[in-house]
C-alpha positions in Angstrom: 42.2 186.3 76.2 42.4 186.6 79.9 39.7 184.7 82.1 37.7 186.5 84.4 38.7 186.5 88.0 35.6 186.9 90.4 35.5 189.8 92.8 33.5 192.2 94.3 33.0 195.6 93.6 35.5 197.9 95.7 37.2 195.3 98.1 40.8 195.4 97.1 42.2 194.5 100.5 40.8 191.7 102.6 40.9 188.6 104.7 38.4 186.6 102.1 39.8 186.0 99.1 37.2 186.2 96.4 39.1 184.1 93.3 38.5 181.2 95.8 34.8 179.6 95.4 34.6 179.3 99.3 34.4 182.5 100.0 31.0 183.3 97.5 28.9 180.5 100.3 26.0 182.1 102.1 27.6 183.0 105.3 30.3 184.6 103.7 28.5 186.4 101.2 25.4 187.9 103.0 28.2 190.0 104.8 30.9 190.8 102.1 27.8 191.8 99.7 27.0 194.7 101.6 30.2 196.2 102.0 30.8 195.9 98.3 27.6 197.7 97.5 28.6 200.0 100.0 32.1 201.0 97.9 29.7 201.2 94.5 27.6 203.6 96.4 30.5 206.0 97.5 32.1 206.1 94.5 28.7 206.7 92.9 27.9 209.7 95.3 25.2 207.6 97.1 25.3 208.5 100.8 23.6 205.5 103.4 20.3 206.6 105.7 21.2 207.2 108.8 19.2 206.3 111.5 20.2 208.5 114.6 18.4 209.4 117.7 17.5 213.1 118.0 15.8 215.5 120.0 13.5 213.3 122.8 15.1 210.4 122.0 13.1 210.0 118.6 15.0 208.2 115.5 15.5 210.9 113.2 17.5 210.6 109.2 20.4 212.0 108.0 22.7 211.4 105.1 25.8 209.5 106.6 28.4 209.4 103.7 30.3 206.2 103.3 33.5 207.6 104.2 32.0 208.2 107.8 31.1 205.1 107.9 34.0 203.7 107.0 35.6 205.9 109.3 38.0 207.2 106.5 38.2 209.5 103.5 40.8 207.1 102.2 40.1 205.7 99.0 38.3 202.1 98.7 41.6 200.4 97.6 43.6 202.3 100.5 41.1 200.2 102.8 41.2 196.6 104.4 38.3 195.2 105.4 38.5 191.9 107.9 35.6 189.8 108.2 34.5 187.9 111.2 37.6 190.1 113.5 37.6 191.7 116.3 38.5 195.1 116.6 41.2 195.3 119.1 40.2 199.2 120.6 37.4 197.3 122.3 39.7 194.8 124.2 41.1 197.2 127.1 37.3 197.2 128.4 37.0 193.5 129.1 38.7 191.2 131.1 37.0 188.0 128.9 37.1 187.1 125.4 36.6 190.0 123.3 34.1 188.7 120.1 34.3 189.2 116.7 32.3 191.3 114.7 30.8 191.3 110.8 33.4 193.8 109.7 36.6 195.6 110.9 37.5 198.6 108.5 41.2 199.1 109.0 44.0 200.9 106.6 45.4 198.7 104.4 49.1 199.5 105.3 47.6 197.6 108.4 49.0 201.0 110.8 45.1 202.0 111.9 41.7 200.6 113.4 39.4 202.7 111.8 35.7 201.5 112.3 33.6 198.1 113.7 30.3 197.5 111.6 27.7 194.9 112.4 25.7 193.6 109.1 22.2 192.5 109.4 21.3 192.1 105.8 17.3 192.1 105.5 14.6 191.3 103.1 11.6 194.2 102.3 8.4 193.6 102.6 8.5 190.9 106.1 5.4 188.7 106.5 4.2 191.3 108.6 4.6 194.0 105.9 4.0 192.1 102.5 0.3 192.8 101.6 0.5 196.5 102.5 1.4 199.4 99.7 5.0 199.6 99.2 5.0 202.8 101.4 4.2 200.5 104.1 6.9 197.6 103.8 9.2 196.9 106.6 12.3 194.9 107.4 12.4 192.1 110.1 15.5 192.9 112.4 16.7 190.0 114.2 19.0 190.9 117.1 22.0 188.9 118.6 23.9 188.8 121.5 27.4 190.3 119.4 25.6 193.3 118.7 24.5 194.0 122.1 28.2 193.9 123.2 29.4 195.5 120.7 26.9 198.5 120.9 27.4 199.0 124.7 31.2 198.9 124.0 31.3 201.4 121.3 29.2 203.9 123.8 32.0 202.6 126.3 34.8 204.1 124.2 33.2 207.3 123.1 32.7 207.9 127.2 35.7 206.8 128.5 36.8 209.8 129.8 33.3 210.4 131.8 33.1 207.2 133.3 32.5 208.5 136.7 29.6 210.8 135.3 28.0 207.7 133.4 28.7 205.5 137.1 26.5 208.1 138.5 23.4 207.7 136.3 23.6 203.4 136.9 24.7 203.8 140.5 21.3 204.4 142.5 19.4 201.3 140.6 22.8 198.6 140.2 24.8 199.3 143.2 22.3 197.2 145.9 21.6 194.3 143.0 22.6 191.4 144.5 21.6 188.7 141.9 21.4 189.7 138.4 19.6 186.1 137.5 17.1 186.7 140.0 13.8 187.5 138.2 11.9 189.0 140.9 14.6 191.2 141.9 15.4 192.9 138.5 11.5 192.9 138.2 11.6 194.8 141.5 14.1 197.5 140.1 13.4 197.0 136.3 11.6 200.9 136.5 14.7 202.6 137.9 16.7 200.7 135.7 15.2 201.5 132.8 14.8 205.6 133.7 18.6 205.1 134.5 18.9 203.6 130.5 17.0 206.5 129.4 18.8 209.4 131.2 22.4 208.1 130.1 20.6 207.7 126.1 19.7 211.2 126.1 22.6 213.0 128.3 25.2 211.3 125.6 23.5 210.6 122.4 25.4 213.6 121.3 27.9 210.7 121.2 26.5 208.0 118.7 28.6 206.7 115.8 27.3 204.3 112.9 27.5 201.1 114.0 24.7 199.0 112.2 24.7 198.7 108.8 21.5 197.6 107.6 20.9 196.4 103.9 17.6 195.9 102.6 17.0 194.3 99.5 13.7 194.6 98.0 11.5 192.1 96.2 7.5 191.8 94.8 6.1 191.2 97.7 7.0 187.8 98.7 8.0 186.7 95.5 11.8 185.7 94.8 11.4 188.9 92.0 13.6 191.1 92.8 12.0 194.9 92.2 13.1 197.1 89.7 14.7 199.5 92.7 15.9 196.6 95.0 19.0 197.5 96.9 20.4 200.4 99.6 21.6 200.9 102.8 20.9 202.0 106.3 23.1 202.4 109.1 22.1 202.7 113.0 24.1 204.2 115.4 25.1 202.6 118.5 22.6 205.4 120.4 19.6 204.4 117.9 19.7 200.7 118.3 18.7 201.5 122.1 15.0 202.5 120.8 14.9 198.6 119.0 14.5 197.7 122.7 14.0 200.4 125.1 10.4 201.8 123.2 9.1 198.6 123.8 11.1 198.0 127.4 8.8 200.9 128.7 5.6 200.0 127.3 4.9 198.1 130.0 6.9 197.1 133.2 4.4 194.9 135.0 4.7 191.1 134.8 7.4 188.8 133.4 10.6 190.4 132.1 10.5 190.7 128.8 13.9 190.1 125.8 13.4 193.9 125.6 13.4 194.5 128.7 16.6 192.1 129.3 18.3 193.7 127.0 17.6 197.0 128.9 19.3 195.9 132.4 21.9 193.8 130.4 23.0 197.8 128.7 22.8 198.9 132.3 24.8 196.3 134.3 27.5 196.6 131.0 27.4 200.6 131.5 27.7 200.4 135.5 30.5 197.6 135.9 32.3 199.3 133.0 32.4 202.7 134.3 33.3 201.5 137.8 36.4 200.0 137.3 37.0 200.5 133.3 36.9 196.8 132.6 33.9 193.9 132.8 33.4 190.6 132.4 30.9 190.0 129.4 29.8 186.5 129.8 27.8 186.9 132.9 26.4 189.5 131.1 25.2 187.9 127.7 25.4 184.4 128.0 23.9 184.9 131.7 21.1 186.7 133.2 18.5 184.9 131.5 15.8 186.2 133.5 13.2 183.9 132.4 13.8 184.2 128.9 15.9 181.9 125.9 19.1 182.8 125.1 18.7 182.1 121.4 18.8 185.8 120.8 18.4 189.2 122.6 15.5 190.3 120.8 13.4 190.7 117.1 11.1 193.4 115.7 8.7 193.1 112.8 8.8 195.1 110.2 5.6 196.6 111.1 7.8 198.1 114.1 11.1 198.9 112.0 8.6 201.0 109.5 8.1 203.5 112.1 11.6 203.7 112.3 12.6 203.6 108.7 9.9 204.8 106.7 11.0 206.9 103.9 11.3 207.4 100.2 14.3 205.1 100.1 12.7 202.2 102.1 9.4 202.9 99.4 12.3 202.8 96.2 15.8 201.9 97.6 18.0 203.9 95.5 20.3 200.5 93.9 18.5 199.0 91.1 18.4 195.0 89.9 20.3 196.1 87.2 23.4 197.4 88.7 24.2 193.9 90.6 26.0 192.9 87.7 28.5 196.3 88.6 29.0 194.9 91.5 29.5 191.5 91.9 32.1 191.1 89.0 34.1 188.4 86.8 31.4 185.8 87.0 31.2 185.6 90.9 27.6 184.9 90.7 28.1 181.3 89.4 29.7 180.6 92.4 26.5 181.3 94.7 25.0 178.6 96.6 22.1 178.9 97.6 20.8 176.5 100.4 18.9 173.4 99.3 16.0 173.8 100.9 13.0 171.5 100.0 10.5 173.7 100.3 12.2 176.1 97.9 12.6 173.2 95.7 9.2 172.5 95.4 8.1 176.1 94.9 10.2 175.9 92.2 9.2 172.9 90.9 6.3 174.1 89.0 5.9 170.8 86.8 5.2 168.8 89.5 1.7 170.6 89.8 1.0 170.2 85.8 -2.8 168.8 85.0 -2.1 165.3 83.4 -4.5 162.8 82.2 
């Protein structure tokens, strides 16, 4: 009898090789998970929630099958998907170093780029969410620098041929900057900055493309129980993930700059530089112009916030239940999990410790 070989649901072509234990470690998992359970879903007829902006700017949903979000009506075993690449259409807009992203979907005759997807895998309810009804849970979103780039270079691509259209918008608020550090003086122009964010959003969110995938994976509230209905996905587009930051950029413009507000100007320098001369230098971009804030990350949202953008039946029951893991991850992957050692875990877990002895 033939032993098992573990694998994951769907990816036939890849750079992780899923037979080795290495590649079943947290980092490695939390990414290749999704797009596993993103293959058992197409093949199932289970179409991701897209989360797009419509009319006024609003997050609206749609269906978004996972072809389009592949970026390909091949087959799942006609596809290669390469973690932690970079994907190479990107590269002819910057002079620097052009950063890798979660996923590249590619063919897997290797002839065609077909799609970039950044994974931010996230856990329903958050603290914020956890003692409200289950119509009420929300995600935490945690947002990084490589998401930011990648989001302002995907709009980059789609616009390429109206650059000088998209200069116009940035021009009247970026051309007279002459410090991007300088808190006071981005303070000084954050309002025309920020209307010049929002005019190029809606002239050109007709535009957006998935670019965010988001899993949620659901528990009893807290608990480590994982609810009946636990899994599903859904994906941003590059346009959407503007109102993560911008909403809050405009609530209030008085005072110290803000990480939404940062991430506001840092769109709008990207947008301007880029559409002036087609290329730009990234790293003064995101790993300067601090303006007052860490660089730790761009920017996070409670789940109290993401509810208002994600509420619906699927976030209430996720459409993947507990029991269809086990058609996913295959051949006995799962004993090759490792889950951090964390002592605080251990102790939760370590229920006999607490036991009433004489």
């Amino acid at each position: 009898m033939s032993q098992e070989i573990p694998s994951l649901y769907g990816i036939t072509h890849s750079n992780r090789d899923f037979s080795d234990p290495y590649y079943w470690g947290k980092n490695q998992f939390n990414s290749s998970f999704p797009i596993s359970m993103a293959c058992y879903m197409r093949d199932k007829g289970i179409d991701a929630v897209y989360l797009k902006l419509g009319r006024g700017s609003k997050v609206v949903h749609d269906a978004l099958p996972m072809a389009r979000m592949f970026g390909s009506d091949l087959a799942n075993e006609q596809l290669f998907f390469s973690f932690e690449s970079r994907f190479e259409p990107f590269r002819e807009f910057v002079h620097d170093e052009l950063k890798p992203i979660d996923v590249v979907v590619g063919t897997a005759d290797g002839h065609n780029w077909l799609q970039p997807l950044e994974i931010k895998l996230t856990t329903l309810p958050d603290s914020t969410t956890d003692g409200l009804s289950d119509e009420e849970y929300g995600c935490e979103i945690v947002v990084r620098s490589p998401t930011m780039r990648y989001m302002a270079l995907s709009m980059a691509l789609s616009l390429k041929s109206r650059f000088k259209e998209v200069n116009g918008i940035f021009e009247p608020s970026c051309l007279k900057v002459r410090s991007w550090d300088n808190p006071d003086e981005i303070a000084n122009r954050l309002p025309m900055i920020l209307e010049a964010v929002e005019t190029f959003v809606t002239t050109y969110s007709k535009y957006q493309k998935p670019l965010l995938m988001q899993p949620v994976w659901k528990t009893v509230g807290r608990s480590s129980v994982l609810a009946d209905n636990c899994l599903d996905v859904f994906v941003w587009s590059d346009f959407a993930l503007t109102r993560l930051f911008m909403d809050a950029a405009l609530a209030n413009v008085s005072g110290k700059i803000t990480r939404q507000q940062r991430a506001a100007v840092r769109l709008a320098r990207f947008l301007f530089e880029v559409s002036r001369s087609g290329k730009v230098y990234q790293e003064p971009i995101y790993d300067g112009m601090t303006l007052g804030n860490q660089t730790d990350k761009e920017f996070a949202i409670s789940g109290a916030k993401t509810h208002g953008y994600m509420s619906c039946d699927r976030l209430a029951r996720p459409s993947i239940t507990k029991e269809q893991i086990k058609e996913i991850v295959l051949g006995g992957g799962q004993k090759w999990l490792s889950p951090e050692r964390r002592f605080d875990a251990i102790i939760y877990f370590s229920n006999e410790l607490f036991d009433n002895r004489k």
